[in-house]
VMD Tcl script that builds the backbone (N, CA, C; Angstrom):
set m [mol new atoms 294]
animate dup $m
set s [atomselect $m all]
$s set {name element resname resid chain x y z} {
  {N N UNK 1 A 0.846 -1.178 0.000}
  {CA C UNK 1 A 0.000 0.000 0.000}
  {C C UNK 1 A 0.891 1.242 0.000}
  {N N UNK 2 A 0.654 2.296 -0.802}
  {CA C UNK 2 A 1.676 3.508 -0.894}
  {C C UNK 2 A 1.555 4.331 0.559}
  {N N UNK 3 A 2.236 5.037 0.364}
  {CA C UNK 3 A 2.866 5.949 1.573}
  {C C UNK 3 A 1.924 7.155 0.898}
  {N N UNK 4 A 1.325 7.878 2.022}
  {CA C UNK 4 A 0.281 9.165 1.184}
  {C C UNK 4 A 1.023 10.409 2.015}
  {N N UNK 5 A 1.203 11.213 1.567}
  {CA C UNK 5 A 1.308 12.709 2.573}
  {C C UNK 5 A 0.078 13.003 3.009}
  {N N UNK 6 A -1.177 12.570 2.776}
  {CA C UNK 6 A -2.461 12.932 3.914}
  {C C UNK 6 A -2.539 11.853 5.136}
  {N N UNK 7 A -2.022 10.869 4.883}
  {CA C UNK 7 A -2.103 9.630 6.379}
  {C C UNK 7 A -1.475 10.585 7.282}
  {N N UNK 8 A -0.922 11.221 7.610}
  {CA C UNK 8 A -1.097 11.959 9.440}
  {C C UNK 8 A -2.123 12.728 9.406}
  {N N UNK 9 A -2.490 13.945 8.651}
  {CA C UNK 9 A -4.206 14.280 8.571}
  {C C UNK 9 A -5.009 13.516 8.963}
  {N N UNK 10 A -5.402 12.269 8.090}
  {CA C UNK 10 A -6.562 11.575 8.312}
  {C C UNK 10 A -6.319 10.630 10.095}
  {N N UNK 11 A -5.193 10.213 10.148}
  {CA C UNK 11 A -4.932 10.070 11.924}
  {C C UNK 11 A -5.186 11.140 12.828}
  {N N UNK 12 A -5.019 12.281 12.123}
  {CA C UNK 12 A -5.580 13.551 13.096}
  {C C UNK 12 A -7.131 13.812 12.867}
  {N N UNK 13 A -7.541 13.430 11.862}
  {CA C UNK 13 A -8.918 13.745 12.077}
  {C C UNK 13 A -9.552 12.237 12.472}
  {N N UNK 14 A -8.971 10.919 13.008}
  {CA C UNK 14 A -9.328 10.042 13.714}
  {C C UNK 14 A -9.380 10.716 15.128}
  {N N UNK 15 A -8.251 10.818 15.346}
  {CA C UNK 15 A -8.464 11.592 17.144}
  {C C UNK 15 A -9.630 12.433 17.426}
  {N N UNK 16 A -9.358 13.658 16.029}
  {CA C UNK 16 A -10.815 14.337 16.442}
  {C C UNK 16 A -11.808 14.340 16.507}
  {N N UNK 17 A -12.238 12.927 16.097}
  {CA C UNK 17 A -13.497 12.972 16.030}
  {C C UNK 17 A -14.183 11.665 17.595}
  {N N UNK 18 A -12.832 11.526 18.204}
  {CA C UNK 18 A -13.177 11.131 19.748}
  {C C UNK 18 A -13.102 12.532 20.309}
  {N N UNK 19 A -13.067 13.622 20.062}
  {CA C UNK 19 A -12.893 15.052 21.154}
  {C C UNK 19 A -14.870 15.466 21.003}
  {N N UNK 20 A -14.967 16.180 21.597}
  {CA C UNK 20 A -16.864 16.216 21.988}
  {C C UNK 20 A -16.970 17.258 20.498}
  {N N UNK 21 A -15.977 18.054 20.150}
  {CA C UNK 21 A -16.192 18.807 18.570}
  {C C UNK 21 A -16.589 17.491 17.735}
  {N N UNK 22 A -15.924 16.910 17.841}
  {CA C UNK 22 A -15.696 15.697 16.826}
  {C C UNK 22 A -17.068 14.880 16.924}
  {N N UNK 23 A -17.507 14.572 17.956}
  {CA C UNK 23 A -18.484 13.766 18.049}
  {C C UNK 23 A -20.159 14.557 17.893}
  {N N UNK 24 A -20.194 15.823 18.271}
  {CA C UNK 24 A -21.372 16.916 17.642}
  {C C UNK 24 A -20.859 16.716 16.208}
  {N N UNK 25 A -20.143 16.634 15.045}
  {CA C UNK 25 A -19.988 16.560 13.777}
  {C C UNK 25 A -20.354 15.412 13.392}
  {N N UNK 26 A -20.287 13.963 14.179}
  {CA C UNK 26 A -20.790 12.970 13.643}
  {C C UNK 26 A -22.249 13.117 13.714}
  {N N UNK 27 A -22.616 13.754 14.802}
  {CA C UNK 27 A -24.424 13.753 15.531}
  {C C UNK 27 A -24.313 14.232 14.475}
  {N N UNK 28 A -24.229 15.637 14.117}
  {CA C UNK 28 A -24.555 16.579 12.908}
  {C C UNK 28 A -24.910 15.860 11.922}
  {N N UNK 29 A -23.695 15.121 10.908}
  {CA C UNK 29 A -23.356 14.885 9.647}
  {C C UNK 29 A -24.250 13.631 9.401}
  {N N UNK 30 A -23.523 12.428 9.967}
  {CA C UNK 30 A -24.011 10.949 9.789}
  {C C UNK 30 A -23.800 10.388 8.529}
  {N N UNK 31 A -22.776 10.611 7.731}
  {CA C UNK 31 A -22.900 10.286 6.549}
  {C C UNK 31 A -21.563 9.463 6.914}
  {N N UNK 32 A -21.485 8.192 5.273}
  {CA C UNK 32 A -20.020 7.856 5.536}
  {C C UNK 32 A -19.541 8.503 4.339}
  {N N UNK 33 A -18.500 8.792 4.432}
  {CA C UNK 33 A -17.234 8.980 3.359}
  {C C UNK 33 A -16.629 8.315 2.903}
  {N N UNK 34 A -16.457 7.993 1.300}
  {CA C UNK 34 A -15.168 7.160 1.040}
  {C C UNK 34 A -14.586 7.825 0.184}
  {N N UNK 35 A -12.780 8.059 0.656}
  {CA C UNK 35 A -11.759 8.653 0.032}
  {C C UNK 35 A -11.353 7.933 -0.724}
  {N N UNK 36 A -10.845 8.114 -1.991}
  {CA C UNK 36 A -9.980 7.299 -2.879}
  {C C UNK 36 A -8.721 8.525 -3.157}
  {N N UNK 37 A -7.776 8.047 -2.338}
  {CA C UNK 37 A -6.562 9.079 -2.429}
  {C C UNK 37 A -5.310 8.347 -3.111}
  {N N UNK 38 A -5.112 9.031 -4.441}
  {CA C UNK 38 A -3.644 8.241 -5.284}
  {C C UNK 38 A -2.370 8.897 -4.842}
  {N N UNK 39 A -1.388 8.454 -5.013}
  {CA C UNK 39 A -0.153 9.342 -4.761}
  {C C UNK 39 A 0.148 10.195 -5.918}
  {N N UNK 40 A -0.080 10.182 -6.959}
  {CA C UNK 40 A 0.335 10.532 -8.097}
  {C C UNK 40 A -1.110 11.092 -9.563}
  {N N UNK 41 A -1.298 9.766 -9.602}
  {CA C UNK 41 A -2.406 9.789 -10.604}
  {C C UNK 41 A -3.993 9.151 -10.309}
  {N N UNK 42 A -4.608 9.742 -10.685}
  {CA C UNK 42 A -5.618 9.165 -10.156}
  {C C UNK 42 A -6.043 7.754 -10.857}
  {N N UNK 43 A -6.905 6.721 -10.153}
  {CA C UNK 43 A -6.749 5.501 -10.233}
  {C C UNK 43 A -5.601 4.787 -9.997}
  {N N UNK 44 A -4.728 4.854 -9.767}
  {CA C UNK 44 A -3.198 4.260 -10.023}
  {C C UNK 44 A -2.708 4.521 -8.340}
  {N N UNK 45 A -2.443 2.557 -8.369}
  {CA C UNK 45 A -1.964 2.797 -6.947}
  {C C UNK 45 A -2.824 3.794 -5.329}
  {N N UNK 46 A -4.112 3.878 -5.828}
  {CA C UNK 46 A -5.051 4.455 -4.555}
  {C C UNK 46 A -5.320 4.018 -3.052}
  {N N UNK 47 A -5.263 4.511 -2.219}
  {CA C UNK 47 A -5.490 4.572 -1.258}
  {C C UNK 47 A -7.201 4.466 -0.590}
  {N N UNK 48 A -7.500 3.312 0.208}
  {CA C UNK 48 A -8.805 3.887 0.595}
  {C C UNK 48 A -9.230 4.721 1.548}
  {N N UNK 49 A -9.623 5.155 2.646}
  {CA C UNK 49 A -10.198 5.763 3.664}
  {C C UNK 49 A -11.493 5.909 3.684}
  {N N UNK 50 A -12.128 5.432 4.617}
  {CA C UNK 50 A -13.423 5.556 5.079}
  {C C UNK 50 A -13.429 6.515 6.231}
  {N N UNK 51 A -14.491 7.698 5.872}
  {CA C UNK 51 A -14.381 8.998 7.421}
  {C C UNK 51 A -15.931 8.421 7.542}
  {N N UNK 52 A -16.707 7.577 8.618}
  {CA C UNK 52 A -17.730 7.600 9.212}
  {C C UNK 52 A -17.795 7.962 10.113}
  {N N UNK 53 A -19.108 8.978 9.378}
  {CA C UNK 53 A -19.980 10.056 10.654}
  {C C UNK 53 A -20.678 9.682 11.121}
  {N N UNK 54 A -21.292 8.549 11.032}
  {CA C UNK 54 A -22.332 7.828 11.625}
  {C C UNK 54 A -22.015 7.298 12.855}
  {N N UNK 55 A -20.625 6.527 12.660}
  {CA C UNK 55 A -19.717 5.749 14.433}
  {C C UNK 55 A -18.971 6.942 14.467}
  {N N UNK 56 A -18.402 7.951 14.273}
  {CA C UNK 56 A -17.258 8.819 14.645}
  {C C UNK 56 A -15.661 7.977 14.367}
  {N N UNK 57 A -15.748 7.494 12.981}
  {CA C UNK 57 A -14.270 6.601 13.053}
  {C C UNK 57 A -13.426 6.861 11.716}
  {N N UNK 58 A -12.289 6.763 11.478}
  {CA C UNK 58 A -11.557 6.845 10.091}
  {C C UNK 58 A -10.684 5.980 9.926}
  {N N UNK 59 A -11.413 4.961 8.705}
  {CA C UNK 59 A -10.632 3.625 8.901}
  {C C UNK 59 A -10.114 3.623 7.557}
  {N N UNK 60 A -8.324 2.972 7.369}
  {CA C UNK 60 A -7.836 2.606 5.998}
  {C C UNK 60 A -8.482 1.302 5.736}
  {N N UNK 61 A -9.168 1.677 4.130}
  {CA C UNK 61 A -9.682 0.291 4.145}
  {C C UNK 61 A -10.957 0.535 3.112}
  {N N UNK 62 A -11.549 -0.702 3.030}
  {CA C UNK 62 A -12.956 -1.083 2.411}
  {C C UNK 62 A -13.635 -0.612 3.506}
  {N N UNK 63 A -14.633 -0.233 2.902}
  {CA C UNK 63 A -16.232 0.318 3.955}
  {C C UNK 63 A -16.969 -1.246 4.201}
  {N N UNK 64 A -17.004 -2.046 5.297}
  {CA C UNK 64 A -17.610 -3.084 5.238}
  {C C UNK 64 A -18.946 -3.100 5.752}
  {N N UNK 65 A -19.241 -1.478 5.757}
  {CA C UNK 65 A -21.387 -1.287 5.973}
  {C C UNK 65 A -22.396 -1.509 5.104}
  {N N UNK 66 A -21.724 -1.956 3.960}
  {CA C UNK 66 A -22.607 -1.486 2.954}
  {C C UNK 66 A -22.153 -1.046 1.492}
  {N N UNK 67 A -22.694 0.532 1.216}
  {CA C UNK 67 A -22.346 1.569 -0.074}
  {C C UNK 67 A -22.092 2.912 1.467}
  {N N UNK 68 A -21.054 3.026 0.759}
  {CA C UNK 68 A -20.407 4.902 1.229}
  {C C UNK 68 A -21.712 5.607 0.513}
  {N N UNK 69 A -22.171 6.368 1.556}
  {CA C UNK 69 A -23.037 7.698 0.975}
  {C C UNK 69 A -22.415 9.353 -0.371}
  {N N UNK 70 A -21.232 8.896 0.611}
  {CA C UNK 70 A -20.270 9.477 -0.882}
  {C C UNK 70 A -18.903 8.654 -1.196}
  {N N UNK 71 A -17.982 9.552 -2.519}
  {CA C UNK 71 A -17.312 8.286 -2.881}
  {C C UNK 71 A -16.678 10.319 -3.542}
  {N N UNK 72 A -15.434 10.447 -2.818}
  {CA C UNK 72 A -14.271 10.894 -3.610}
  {C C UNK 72 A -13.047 10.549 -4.269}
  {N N UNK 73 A -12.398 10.478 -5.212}
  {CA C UNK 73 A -11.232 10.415 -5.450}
  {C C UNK 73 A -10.037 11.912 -5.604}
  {N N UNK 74 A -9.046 11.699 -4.918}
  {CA C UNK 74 A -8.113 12.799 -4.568}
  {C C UNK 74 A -6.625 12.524 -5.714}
  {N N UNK 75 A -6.250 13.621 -5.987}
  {CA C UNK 75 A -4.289 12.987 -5.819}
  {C C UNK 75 A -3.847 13.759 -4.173}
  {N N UNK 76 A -3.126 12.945 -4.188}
  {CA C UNK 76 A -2.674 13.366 -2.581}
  {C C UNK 76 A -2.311 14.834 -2.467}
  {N N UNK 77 A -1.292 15.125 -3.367}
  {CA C UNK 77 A -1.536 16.717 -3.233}
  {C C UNK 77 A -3.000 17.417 -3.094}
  {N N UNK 78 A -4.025 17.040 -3.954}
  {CA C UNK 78 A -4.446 18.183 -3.954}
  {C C UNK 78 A -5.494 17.536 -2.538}
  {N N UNK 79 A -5.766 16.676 -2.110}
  {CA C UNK 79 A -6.409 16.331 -0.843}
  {C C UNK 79 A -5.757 17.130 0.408}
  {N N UNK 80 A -4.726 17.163 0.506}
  {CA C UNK 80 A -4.053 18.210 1.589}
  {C C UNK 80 A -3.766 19.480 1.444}
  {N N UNK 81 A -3.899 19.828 -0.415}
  {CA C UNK 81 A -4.370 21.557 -0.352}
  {C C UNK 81 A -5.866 21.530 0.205}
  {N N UNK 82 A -6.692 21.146 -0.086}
  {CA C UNK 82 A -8.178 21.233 -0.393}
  {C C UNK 82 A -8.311 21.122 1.500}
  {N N UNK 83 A -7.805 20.012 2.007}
  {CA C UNK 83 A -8.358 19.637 3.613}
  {C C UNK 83 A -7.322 21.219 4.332}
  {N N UNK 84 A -6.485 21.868 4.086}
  {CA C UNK 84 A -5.402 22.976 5.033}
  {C C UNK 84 A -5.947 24.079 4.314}
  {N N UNK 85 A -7.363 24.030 3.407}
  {CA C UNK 85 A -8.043 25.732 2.616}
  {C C UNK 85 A -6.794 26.164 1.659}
  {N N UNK 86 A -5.783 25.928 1.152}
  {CA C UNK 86 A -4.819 25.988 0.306}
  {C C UNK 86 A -5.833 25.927 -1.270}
  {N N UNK 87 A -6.502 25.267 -1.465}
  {CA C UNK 87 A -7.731 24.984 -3.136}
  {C C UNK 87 A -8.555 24.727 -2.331}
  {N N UNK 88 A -9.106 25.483 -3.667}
  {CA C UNK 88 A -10.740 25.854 -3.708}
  {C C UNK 88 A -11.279 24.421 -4.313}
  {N N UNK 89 A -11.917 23.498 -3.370}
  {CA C UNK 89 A -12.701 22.442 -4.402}
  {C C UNK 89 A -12.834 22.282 -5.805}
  {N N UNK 90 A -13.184 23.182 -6.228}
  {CA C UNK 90 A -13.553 23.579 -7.878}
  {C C UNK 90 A -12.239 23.815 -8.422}
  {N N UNK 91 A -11.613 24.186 -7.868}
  {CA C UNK 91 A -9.788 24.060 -8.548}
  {C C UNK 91 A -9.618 22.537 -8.894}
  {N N UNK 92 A -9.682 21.859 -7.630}
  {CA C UNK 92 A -9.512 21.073 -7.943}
  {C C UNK 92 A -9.971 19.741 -9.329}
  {N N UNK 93 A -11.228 20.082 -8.929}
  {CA C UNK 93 A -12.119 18.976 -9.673}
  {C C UNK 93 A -12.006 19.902 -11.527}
  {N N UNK 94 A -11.858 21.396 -11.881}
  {CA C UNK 94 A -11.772 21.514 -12.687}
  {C C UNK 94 A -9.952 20.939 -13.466}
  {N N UNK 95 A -9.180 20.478 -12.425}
  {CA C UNK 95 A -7.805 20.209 -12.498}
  {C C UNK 95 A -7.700 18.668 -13.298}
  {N N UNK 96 A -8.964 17.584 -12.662}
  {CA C UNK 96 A -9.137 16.330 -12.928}
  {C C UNK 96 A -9.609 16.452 -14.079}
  {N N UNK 97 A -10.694 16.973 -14.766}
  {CA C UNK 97 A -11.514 16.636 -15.443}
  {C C UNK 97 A -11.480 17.945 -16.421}
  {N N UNK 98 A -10.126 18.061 -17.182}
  {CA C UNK 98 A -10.151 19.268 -18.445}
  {C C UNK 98 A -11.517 19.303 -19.778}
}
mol reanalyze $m
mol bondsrecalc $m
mol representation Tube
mol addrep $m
C-alpha cells in the first residue's frame, strides 16, 4: 500500500473525532465517506479511507457497511491543499476533469 502525505491528517482527524467537537460533527453529519486518495495519478496505486460520521471513526480500508453515501477520489496533493483551505474544491475537480 503507498505511503500518502495525507495519512497523518486523516490520523488527526481520527483523534478528532473522539474530542466532543468531533463527536457533535458525527451527531450533525451521519454520513459515511469514502476517500480514494492516489499518490500521483488518479486511479493508479489508490489509497482507501473511510471517514464515518455515523460511528465517529476513520478507517484505511474497504467500507464493510454497505455503499459509502459518498465516494471521492483525490491525488494526494491536492487532498491536503483542499483539507489545510490551500484549493478551492472547484480548482480542484476543474484540475481532474479538463
Amino acid at each position: 500500500m503507498a505511503e500518502l502525505k495525507s495519512d497523518n491528517l486523516l490520523e488527526m482527524m481520527k483523534f478528532h473525532l473522539t474530542t466532543d467537537a468531533g463527536k457533535k460533527l458525527t451527531k450533525k453529519i451521519g454520513l459515511v465517506y469514502q476517500l480514494n486518495i492516489a499518490p500521483k495519478k488518479l486511479g493508479v496505486d489508490e489509497v482507501t479511507y473511510i471517514i464515518d460520521l455515523k460511528k465517529g471513526d476513520v478507517i484505511k480500508g474497504e467500507y464493510e457497511g454497505g455503499k459509502p453515501d459518498v465516494i471521492f477520489s483525490f491525488k494526494d496533493d491536492d487532498f491536503l491543499e483542499i483539507a489545510t483551505g490551500k484549493m478551492n474544491p472547484q480548482v480542484a475537480f476543474m484540475r481532474c476533469n479538463p
